[in-house]
C-alpha positions, 0 to 999 in steps of 0.5 A: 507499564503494566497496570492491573484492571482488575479493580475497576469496574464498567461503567454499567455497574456503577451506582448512579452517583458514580455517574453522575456529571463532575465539574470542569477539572473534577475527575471521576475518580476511575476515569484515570483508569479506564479512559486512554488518549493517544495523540499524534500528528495531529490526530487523537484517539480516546479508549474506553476500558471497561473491566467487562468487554474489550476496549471502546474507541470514544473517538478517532479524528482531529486532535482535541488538545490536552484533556485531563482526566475530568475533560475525558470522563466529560466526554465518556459521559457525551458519547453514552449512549441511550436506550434505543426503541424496541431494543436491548434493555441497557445501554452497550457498547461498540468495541474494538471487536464488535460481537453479539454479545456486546449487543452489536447486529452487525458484522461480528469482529470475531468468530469461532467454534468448538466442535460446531459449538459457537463462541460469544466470549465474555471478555474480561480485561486482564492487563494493560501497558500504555506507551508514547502513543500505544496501548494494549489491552490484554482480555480472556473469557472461557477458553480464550484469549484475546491482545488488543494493542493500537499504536498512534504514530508522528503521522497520525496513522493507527495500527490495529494489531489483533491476536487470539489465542486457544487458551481451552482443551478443545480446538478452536476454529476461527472465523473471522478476526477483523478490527474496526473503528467507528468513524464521523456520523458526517460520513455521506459517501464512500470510496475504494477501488477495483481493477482488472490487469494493466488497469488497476485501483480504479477508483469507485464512489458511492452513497454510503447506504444503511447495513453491513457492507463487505468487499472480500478478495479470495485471489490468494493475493493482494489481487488487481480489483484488490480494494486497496483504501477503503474510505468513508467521507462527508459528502463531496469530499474530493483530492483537497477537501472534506474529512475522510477516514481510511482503512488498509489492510497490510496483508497479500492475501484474502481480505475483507474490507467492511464498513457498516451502518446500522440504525442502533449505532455510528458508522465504522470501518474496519478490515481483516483477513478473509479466512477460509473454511477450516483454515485456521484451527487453533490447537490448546494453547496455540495463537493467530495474529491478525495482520495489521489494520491501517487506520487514516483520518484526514480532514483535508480529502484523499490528499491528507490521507495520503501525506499521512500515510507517507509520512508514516511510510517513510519513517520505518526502519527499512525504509529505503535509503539513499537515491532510487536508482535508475533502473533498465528491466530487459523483459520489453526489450529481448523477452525470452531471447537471451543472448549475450552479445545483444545484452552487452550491447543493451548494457552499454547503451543504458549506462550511457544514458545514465542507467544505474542499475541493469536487471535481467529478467525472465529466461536465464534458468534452466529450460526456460525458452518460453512461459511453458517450461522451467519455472521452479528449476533455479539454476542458470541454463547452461545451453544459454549462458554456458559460463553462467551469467558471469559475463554478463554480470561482470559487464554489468558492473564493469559500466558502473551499474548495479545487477538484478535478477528476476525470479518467481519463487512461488510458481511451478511449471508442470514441465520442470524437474520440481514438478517431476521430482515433487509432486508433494510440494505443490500447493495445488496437484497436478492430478487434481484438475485445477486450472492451470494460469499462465501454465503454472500452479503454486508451490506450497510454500508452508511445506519445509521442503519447499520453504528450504529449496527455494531459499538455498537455490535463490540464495546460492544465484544471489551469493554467486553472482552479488546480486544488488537487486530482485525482481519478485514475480507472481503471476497467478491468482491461487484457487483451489490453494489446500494443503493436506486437506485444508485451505492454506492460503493465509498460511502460504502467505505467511510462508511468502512472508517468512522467505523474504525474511530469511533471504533478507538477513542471509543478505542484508544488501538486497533489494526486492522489488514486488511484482505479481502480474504487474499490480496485483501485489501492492500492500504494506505487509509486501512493502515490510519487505520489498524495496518498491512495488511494480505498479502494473505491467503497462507502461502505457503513459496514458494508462499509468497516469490513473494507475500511480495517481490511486497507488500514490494513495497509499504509497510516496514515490519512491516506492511505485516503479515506473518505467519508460516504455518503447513507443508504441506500448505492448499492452494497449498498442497505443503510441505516445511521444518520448515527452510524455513518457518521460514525464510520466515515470519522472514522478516514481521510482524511474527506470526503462523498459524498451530495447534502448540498441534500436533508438536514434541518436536524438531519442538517446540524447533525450533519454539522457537528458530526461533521466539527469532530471531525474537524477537531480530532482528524485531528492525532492520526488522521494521527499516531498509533500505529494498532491494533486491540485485540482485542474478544473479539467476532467481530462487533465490531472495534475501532481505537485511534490512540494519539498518539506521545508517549502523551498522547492516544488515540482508540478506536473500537468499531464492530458489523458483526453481531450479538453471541453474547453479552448481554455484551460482552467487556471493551475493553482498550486496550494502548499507553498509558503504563502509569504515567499515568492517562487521562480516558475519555469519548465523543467530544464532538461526536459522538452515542452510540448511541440505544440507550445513552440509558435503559441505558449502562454506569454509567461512560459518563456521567461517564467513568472516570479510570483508569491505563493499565496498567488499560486494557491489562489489566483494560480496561473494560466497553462497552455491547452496541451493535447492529450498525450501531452504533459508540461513539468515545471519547477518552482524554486523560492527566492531567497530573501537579503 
């Protein structure tokens, strides 16, 4: 619905009378007009719409139930703000893009200039459409252009969607177009992430301090110290408890997270991209879209961020469907040495164990003996598979699997017929001395040429050999990333972008998986068009507890890969026991890792039985309600995916380090229907603990039959596992006569 705004005039402007406070149910008569609320999962946002400057976002929080058009003029009239000391003369408001001009000292949501000319548009709203739990706002000023449009979905996640527009006759250089919405005045701490390879989202808690504060990634990816979730929370909030508001970026490039804190005004949270130098200039009538600001509020901790953002995750159209195949990758298994009788072999004995879908990995294409040479030339290496991968696709198939591919489409060997054959199409010259990462520079993907090679030969691998499934590579970070003399990482971006999209409608049965030097690629804007992220390239059990804990943050389960790995892991060179690696990727998108032609019998016999659990339990894993229940224990962790209807649970107890106590503290399981009693017993295909055979708790053997009500507040008292232990258990209710 388009509604004209024309004729409703800011609340600053109004005559004293018009501002006065009406009776309960007496409505300004413009409050209709200029006051929107959304509500949705149980959240609502209320919007301010002056004529002059863009929307005011009243709140965003707990639902505050239905109010009318009197209850919402009520509240614009409670949230007004005075005159501060030593400040501006007049009241002003903080907008959904906070600038100068609005009065904000703070970082500014939008900048720009003409010709070294600054901008500090006066925006005026034009037009306006609201929908179920939508609304956008359309504004212009001198020479711009602005649409604001905020979404509240079933979850009660808020997307932010931001587009600007050069409506002048001068080019316009952006700056910076970063949503941001402000948050409780309660909010005491703050929480994001950072990382390194083979460990990522490490989490990191601080004392929210006064100013405007920013975490800026300029890897030209999502990046392993990417800062994944912003949050600000009251004090202490933890797993289960406290309010908390988040902020994610949906976007693979340079970001900015921000959150600021300023003596005149509430705290706010917000995120955009990072834009370069002279990245983005706006020719006359030319327009940018913001990526997409992912907005959470919970009042139950980290953990209602996370049902939330799953929910919402989980509800889009693309969203994968049917049951997460149980996936072998061969890199850990033969690396670089492709062969096909060994692959042959590997395929049996996965699809004996219950694989269903094999993916080849690195070193099938031409020239490829090591990371030094080829990447870039997409075509089969007919030195190594003299009748292309034919037989061992067919093989493959033959065992009732599925076949994948890795490629790493956006990456070149300077020792490649494409490095040789065109030169113009790298995103960083080869005579310009830019440091090489893994022996590699980037393709410049924004380049046509580029953009049309790589979709004909991937699509031509993809058509020829029906592939079910790829692995999307990137391992480097881009530095020094300009094409013809700009900095093109956000455009090369959204090139990466724009391939995916045509791959995927060239061939709408393919599923992609992302990965770039493990984690470094984990965001929403990724996951709009790729299947499942993989986590990190350890698969080191003790490493990725902490690794998928933080991932299942933003993701659910059937999206986080999570491998099996050999014993003794090939980045930390630490062992670990079958047990524990198995129950560690039960709770993912499960597959293997590890040359499966080298294990026992009685390893097999085990794999076999760990991934039939797997296979029976990942419609409650891909389904449930995920948290994470707090042990007490500051070397245990716990996970809990109980089912949407409360019949169900799975709980997992996992040890990383050794317990301060002989002890160990009660497991309570919150979540369940309190009323019902729960059968509790281990996992039955899986093995517990060696340790747990001659001492486990008296109720281990048999189980315990208990309500849920006794589960979340008594809990139940677990055996003392030692690190590199984990007991799984399965909690079925009782059906009621």
């Amino acid at each position: 619905m388009n509604e004209s705004m024309s004729a409703i005039a800011p609340v600053s402007s109004l005559p004293a009378r018009d501002r006065r406070p009406y009776p309960r149910g007496a409505a300004d008569p413009a409050a209709e007009e200029r006051i929107r609320l959304l509500r949705g999962g149980g959240v609502a946002v209320v919007v301010h719409l002056p004529e002059t400057g863009l929307p005011e976002v009243l709140h965003w929080g707990r639902d505050l139930g239905e109010l009318d058009a009197g209850d919402l003029d009520q509240l614009r009239l409670a949230r007004s703000r005075p005159v501060s000391p030593s400040a501006l003369d007049e009241p002003w408001p903080l907008t959904l893009l906070p600038g100068e001009h609005d009065g904000w000292e703070g970082r500014p949501g939008f900048a720009a200039h003409r010709d070294g000319r600054a901008e500090h548009p006066r925006w005026t709203v034009t037009e306006t459409e609201t929908g179920p739990g939508a609304l956008r706002v359309r504004a212009a000023a001198d020479g711009l252009a602005i649409d604001c449009a905020i979404a509240l979905d079933a979850a009660g996640i808020v997307r932010v969607e931001l587009e600007v527009t050069n409506t002048g006759a001068v080019p316009l250089a952006l700056a910076a177009l970063e949503a941001a919405l402000p948050v409780g005045d309660r909010v005491g701490e703050v929480l994001d992430f950072t990382g390194r390879w083979t460990r990522e989202r490490v989490p990191q808690r601080r004392t929210l301090a006064q100013g405007s504060h920013v975490r800026e990634t300029r890897r030209g990816r999502t990046g392993h110290d990417a800062p994944h979730v912003l949050a600000l929370g009251t004090g202490g909030f933890s797993a289960d408890a406290g309010e908390v508001w988040a902020v994610h970026l949906a976007w693979s490039g340079d970001a900015v997270y921000r959150h600021d804190a300023l003596p005149e005004a509430g705290p706010l949270l917000g995120a955009g991209p990072l834009l370069r130098p002279g990245e983005i200039a706006l020719a006359p009538g030319e327009a940018f879209r913001s990526p997409t600001a992912v907005f959470a509020w919970s009042d139950e901790g980290t953990d209602g961020i996370g049902v939330r953002l799953h929910q919402s995750v989980r509800a889009r159209p693309a969203h994968p469907q049917g049951p997460r195949p149980v996936v072998l990758n061969t890199w850990e298994a033969v690396y670089f040495q492709h062969d096909l009788g060994k692959l042959a072999t590997l395929a049996e004995t996965a699809a004996a164990v219950g694989v269903e879908r094999f993916v080849l990995d690195d070193g099938w294409f031409r020239g490829r003996r090591d990371d030094t040479t080829g990447l870039g030339d997409w075509t089969v290496d007919p030195d190594i598979w003299p009748q292309g991968l034919h037989p061992i696709a067919d093989r493959v198939r033959s065992l009732g699997m599925q076949f994948g591919l890795w490629f790493e489409p956006e990456m070149v060997n300077p020792d490649s017929e494409i490095a040789r054959d065109h030169p113009e199409w790298m995103l960083q010259p080869l005579d310009a001395g830019i440091r090489a990462w893994r022996g590699q520079y980037v393709l410049n993907l924004a380049h046509p040429a580029a953009f049309e090679y790589l979709l004909d030969a991937i699509s031509a691998i993809v058509g020829e050999y029906r592939l079910d499934y790829i692995k999307w590579d990137q391992n480097r970070d881009l530095i020094e990333a300009v094409h013809d003399g700009r900095a093109n990482v956000h455009r090369h971006t959204e090139a990466v972008y724009r391939l995916l999209d045509h791959l995927r409608a060239r061939h709408p049965a393919l599923e992609i998986e992302s990965c770039a030097s493990g984690g470094a690629r984990v965001d929403l804007g990724i996951l709009d068009r790729t299947d499942r992220v993989w986590a990190s390239d350890t698969n080191d059990p003790i490493e990725r507890l902490a690794i998928q804990r933080w991932t299942e943050l933003l993701l659910p389960l059937e999206l986080i890969g999570s491998h099996i790995g050999p014993p003794v892991a090939h980045t930390t060179h630490r062992a670990a026991s079958l047990d524990f690696r198995i129950a560690v990727a039960l709770f993912g998108s499960a597959g293997i890792e590890w040359d499966l032609t080298s294990c026992t019998p009685a390893e097999l016999e085990q794999l076999r039985s760990g991934i039939a659990c797997y296979r029976r339990l990942r419609g409650l894993l891909h389904t449930g309600r995920l948290t994470h229940p707090d042990t007490g224990d500051d070397g245990a962790d716990a996970t809990a995916v109980i089912a949407e209807d409360h019949s169900r649970a799975v709980v997992r107890l996992a040890r990383h380090a050794t317990a301060n106590r002989a002890l160990a503290p009660l497991l309570r399981i919150p979540g369940l229907d309190s009323r019902a009693r729960y059968r509790v017993a281990p996992v039955a295909e899986l093995r517990t603990p060696r340790g747990l055979d001659e001492t486990p708790p008296p109720w281990l053997r048999d189980g315990l039959l208990l309500p849920g009500a006794a589960l979340a507040d008594v809990g139940l008292q677990p055996p003392l596992l030692a690190p590199g232990e984990a007991l799984v258990l399965e909690l079925v209710r009782e059906t009621r006569d």
